[in-house]
C-alpha positions, 0 to 999 in steps of 0.5 A: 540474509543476516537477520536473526529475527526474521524467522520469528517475524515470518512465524508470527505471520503464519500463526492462525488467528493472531492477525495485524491487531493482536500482533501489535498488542500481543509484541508489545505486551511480552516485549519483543517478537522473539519473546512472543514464542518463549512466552508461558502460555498462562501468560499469553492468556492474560491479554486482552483478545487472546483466548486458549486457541489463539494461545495454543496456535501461539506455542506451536513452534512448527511455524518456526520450522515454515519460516525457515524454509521460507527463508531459504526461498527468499534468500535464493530468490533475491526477495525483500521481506517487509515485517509489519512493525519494522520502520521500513514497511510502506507507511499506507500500508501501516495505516490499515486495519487488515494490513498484512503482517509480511510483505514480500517483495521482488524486485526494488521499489520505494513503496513509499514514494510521494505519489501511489496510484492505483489502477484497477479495471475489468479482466475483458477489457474494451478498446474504449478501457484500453484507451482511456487507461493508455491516455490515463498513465500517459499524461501522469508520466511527468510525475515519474520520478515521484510516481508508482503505478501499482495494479494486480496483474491480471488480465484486461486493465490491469497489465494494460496499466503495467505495460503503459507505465513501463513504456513511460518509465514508470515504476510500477508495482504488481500486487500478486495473489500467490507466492512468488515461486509461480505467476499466474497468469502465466500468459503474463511472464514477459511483464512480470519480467520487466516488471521486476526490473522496473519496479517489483512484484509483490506478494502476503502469500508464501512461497507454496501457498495454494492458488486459491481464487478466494486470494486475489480479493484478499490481494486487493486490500493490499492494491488499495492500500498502498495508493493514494488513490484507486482507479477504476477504469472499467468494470462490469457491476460485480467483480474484484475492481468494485472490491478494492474501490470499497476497500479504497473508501474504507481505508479513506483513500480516493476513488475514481472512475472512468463513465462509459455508455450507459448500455455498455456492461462493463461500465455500469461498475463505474456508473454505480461507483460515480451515481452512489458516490463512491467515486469522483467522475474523471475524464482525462489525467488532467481531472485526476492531477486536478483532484488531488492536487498534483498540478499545484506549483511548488513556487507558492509552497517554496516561498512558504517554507521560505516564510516560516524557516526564520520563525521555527525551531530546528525540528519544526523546520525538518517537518515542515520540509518533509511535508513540503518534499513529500506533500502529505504525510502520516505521524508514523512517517514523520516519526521515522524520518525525523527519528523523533519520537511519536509523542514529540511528534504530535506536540509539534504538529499540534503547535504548527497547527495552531500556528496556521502552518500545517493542516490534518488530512482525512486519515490522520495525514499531515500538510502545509496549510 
């Protein structure tokens, strides 16, 4: 892999401390990553949330000696880095405050598909669980070419969700807590397998990392961030499932859940999630399509775009046939598809807003009115 900065972007994600917000201040104040680790410390110093730890772990050039060793691992291992300020990182996953600042990815998947869903469920899941997952997935399978199914992997729910959307020609995403030189659970091999054939397996973690059970709840920030919305189809009043349907909220995505029988365990998790309203209620995908707008027609949207094409400039026109081919999208997103930059890209917005044709979205998301 040609890429003479991808040892500093590595590096910069193993810095202890710096984290996704300090990394974006910290670049763009000593302009540029490979500058982030020539730079004096008594500059780096001088920005505002870097103290004499963060600046002392930021000269340490060991990370630069880890990062490429780890280079050395993703190129033999045919994986795909994704750097956190590079154009190409999943757009969701940008929008997040915790986001990773490295992304690792086996296999080849667009996580940024118009359509992310995210299934999550209990490890011990019931015949009633599998069902309703199974018939979940099933009925959403006519959305596959715009459609990502993305779980974690484990046990119950979740490799019931990767297994479903692989016999329906899915594309399916497994989001792992390790490296991607090991697999955990082992039992899950074969999956994982035809996972990375269908869609990819995805990791934060290094290779060599410690397997650390600490590392699949800090994994389900990244579930949650990539979807739309998550799915929780069972699950007992505590667990990783519940976790990632915070994180969800948190990061103003949707959440769902499956209601089961009021004496089950492993459906008091969903019945506290739709009774707190921390969860919509569905029964079926025909709810889920229904809820977030999916089983809408594309006639009306078609003769709208007609409508407003012979009244619109031509940079107007591109944003308005983005939004009306992906649906919704962020202000980075369109930035980086139209290769406009952000600052334009807000006074257009504003002006189709006022012009009644485009509407803001919770989380700062863009679509026709």
């Amino acid at each position: 892999m040609n890429n003479p900065l991808l040892r500093y972007k590595i590096g910069i994600s193993l810095i202890a401390g710096l984290g996704p917000v300090n990394t974006r201040k910290v670049v763009a104040q000593v302009g540029g990553i490979e500058a982030l680790f020539s730079e004096k410390k008594n500059k780096l110093l001088k920005i505002s949330g870097v103290g004499e730890m963060l600046a002392n772990n930021i000269i340490n050039q060991k990370v630069l000696d880890r990062a490429d060793e780890e280079i050395e691992f993703i190129n033999k291992n045919s994986i795909r880095p994704y750097f956190l300020l590079d154009n190409d990182f999943p757009y969701r996953l940008k929008q997040c405050a915790d986001t990773p600042i490295m992304l690792y990815v086996k296999g080849d998947i667009d996580l940024n598909r118009k359509k992310i869903l995210a299934v999550v469920g209990t490890r011990k899941a019931s015949p009633y669980g599998i069902g309703n997952c199974t018939k979940l997935i099933e009925g959403i399978a006519h959305h596959r070419n715009d459609l990502v199914v993305v779980s974690g992997l484990a046990y119950g729910i979740d490799v019931c969700a990767h297994k479903v959307a692989l016999a329906n020609d899915i594309p399916t995403a497994a989001v792992l807590g390790h490296g991607l030189e090991m697999l955990y659970p082992s039992m899950h091999k074969q999956v994982a397998a035809q996972i990375e054939q269908q869609g990819a397996l995805i990791s934060d973690f290094t290779s060599g990392s410690k397997l650390d059970p600490t590392n699949f709840l800090k994994r389900n920030r990244i579930i949650a961030g990539l979807a739309d919305a998550v799915i929780v189809v069972e699950s007992a009043i505590k667990g990783g499932s519940l976790v990632t349907a915070d994180i969800a909220q948190s990061y103003n995505r949707d959440v769902f859940s499956f209601p089961g029988r009021i004496n089950d365990n492993y459906s008091k998790g969903c019945h506290y999630l739709i009774k707190t309203n921390r969860a919509s209620l569905i029964e079926n995908s025909e709810d889920l399509e229904f809820m977030m707008g999916w089983d809408i027609k594309p006639g009306k949207s078609t003769a709208i775009q007609q409508k407003l094409f012979s009244e619109l400039n031509h940079e107007e026109q591109e944003i308005v046939g983005l939004l009306r081919e992906y649906g919704e999208l962020p202000i980075d997103m369109l930035s980086m598809r139209t290769k406009l930059p952000g600052s334009k890209i807000s006074a257009l917005l504003l002006s189709l807003e006022f012009s009644g044709y485009v509407k803001t979205l919770p989380g700062k998301m863009y679509t026709l009115a």
